[in-house]
N, C-alpha and C positions, 0 to 999 in steps of 0.2 A: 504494500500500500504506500503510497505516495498524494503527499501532501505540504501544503503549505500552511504555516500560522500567521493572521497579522492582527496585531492587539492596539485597536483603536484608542488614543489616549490625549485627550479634549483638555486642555488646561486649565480653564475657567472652572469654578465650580461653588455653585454657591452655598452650598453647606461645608466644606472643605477649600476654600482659596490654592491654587495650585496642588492639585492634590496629584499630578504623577510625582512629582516632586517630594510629597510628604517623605520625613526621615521614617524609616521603617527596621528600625535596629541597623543604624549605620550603614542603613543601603538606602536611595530614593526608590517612593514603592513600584516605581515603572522598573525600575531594575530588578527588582523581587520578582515581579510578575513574565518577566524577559527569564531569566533564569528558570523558572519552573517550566515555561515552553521550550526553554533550547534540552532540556531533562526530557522530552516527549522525543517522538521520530521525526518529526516534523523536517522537509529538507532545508527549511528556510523559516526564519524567523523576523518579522518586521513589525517595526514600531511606527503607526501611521501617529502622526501629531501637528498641532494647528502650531507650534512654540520651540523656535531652535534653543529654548532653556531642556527642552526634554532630548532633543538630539543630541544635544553636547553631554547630556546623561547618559544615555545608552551605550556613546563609545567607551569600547574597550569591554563592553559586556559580552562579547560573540554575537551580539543580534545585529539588524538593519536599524535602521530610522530613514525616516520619508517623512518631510514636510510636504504637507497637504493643505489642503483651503482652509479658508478659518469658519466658511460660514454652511456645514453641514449639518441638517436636520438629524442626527444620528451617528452612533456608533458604525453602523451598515452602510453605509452610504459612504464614510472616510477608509472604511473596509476595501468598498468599492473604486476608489479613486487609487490604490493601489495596485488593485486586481485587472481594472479595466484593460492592458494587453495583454492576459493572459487567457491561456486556452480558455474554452468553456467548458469541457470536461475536465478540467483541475480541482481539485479540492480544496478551499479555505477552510480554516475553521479559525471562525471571532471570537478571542481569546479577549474577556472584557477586559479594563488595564487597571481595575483596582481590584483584584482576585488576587494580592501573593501569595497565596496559600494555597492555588488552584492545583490537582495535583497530576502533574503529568499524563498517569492514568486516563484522566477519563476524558483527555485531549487528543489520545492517541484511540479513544473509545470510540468520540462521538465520530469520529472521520469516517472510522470501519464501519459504520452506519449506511452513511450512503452508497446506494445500488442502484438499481434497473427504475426501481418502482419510486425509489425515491430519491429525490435531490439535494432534499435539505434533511436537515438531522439536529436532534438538539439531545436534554439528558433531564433526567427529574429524578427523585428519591420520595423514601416514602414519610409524611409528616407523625410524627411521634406524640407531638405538643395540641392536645386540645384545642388552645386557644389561639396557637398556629390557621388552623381551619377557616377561622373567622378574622385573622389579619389581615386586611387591604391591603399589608404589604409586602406578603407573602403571596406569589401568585400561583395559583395552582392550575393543574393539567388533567383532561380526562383525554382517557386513551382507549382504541377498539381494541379486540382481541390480536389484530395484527401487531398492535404497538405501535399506531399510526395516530396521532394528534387527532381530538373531536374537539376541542374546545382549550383553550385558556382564559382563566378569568382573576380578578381580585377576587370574588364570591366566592363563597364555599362551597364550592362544586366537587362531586355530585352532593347533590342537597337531600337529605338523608329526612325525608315526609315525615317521618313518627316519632322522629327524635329532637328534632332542630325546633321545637316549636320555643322554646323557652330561651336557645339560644345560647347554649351549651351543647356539645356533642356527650354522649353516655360513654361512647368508647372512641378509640381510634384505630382504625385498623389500615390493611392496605388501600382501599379504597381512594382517601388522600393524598395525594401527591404534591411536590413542592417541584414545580417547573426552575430547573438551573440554565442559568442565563451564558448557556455557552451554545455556538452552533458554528456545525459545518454544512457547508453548500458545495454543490458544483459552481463555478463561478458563473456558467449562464442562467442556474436559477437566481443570485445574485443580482446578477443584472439588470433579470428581469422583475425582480422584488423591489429594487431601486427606482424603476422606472415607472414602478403603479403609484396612481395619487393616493394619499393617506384613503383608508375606508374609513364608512361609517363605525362599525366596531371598534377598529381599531380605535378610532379618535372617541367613545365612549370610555372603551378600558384602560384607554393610554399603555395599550400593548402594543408592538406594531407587527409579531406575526401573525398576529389576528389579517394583517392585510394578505399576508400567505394562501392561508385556509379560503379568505374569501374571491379569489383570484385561481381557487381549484390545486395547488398545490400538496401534497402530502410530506407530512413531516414525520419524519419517523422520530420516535421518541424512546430512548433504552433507560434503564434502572442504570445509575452512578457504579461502577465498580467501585468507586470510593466514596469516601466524605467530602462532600464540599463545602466548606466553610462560607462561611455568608461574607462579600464585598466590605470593599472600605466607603462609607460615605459620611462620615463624621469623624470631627477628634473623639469619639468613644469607641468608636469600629478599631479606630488605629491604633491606640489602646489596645485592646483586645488581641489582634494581631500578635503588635508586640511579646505581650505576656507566652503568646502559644509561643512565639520563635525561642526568647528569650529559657523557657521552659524545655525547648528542643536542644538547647547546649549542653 
């Protein structure tokens, strides 16, 4: 299998002010998050970024850097501004750029995902935490028996009729899923995902492969071979980080 990674990394950030840059135990976390992808098979690794403050961080880590436009609607779309001369049968997979803890694994997973039937691929685990269920900000995934994407939502999907009335779940079981914000594409499904206007879902859930599903697309969707630790998007996320790295010495 052969593949590419490139790990969109947007400077700006309004709960985090330059956050590739954030110190992440004496590394910037874009370097953390470069490191666990050159760890995968991946033939090539790039750091797409609106900010030669992140280029100038990346050297000498073994990855790429590629400045890109400043003014993309998305992660996918600076994905795509890298991609655009490459085959369409290639494989990307959007390695997000505040995940340092992402773990190799299940970036060399989601790739082996894509086949015949499908193009695009992402990854979910199963939720453990009750009140996970009912988090807006946990987004979840329901999946057919193929393992092909039927829905993403904020909502507590599937919505379980004889339990959920009070608004507590009784159990948890696998049922639940927490959709992982990683994904591989053939680069002309890619292309083609970039070039559909936002949909109506999508711009309800503020998901945006919801635009995927609604453009006839299948996603295939596999269980995490590992743990995926939840993104940096606050000085509390970074924290947290920290403690796990600092913990791993």
């Amino acid at each position: 299998m052969r593949y590419r990674v490139v790990i969109p990394a947007r400077y700006g950030s309004t709960r985090l002010p330059g956050k590739p840059l954030v110190d992440i135990v004496g590394k910037p976390m874009i370097v953390r998050v470069a490191e666990q992808a050159l760890r995968s098979r991946a033939s090539r690794v790039v750091v797409a970024t609106d900010d030669s403050r992140v280029v100038d961080a990346i050297r000498g880590s073994g990855a790429e850097a590629v400045l890109t436009r400043s003014d993309h609607r998305s992660g996918s779309d600076r994905v795509m501004e890298v991609a655009a001369a490459w085959p369409d049968d290639e494989i990307v997979v959007n390695v997000q750029g505040d995940e340092p803890l992402i773990p190799p694994v299940v970036i060399d997973q989601v790739a082996a995902l894509i086949g015949d039937q499908c193009e695009v691929a992402t990854l979910s685990e199963p939720i453990t935490e009750p009140a996970d269920v009912f988090d807006a900000n946990i987004v979840k995934v329901v999946v057919d028996r193929r393992g092909r994407a039927l829905y993403f939502s904020r909502a507590p999907i599937p919505w379980q009729r004889n339990a959920f009335g009070d608004g507590t779940p009784p159990r948890i079981g696998g049922e639940w899923r927490r959709h992982i914000g990683i994904y591989a594409y053939r680069v002309g499904a890619l292309r083609a995902f970039v070039s559909y206007p936002p949909s109506r879902l999508e711009e309800i859930e503020a998901l945006e492969q919801l635009r995927l599903l609604d453009h006839g697309h299948a996603i295939a969707v596999g269980t995490a071979d590992a743990p995926v630790p939840g993104g940096v998007d606050t000085p509390a996320d970074a924290d947290r980080v920290r403690a796990v790295l600092r913990g791993a010495d």
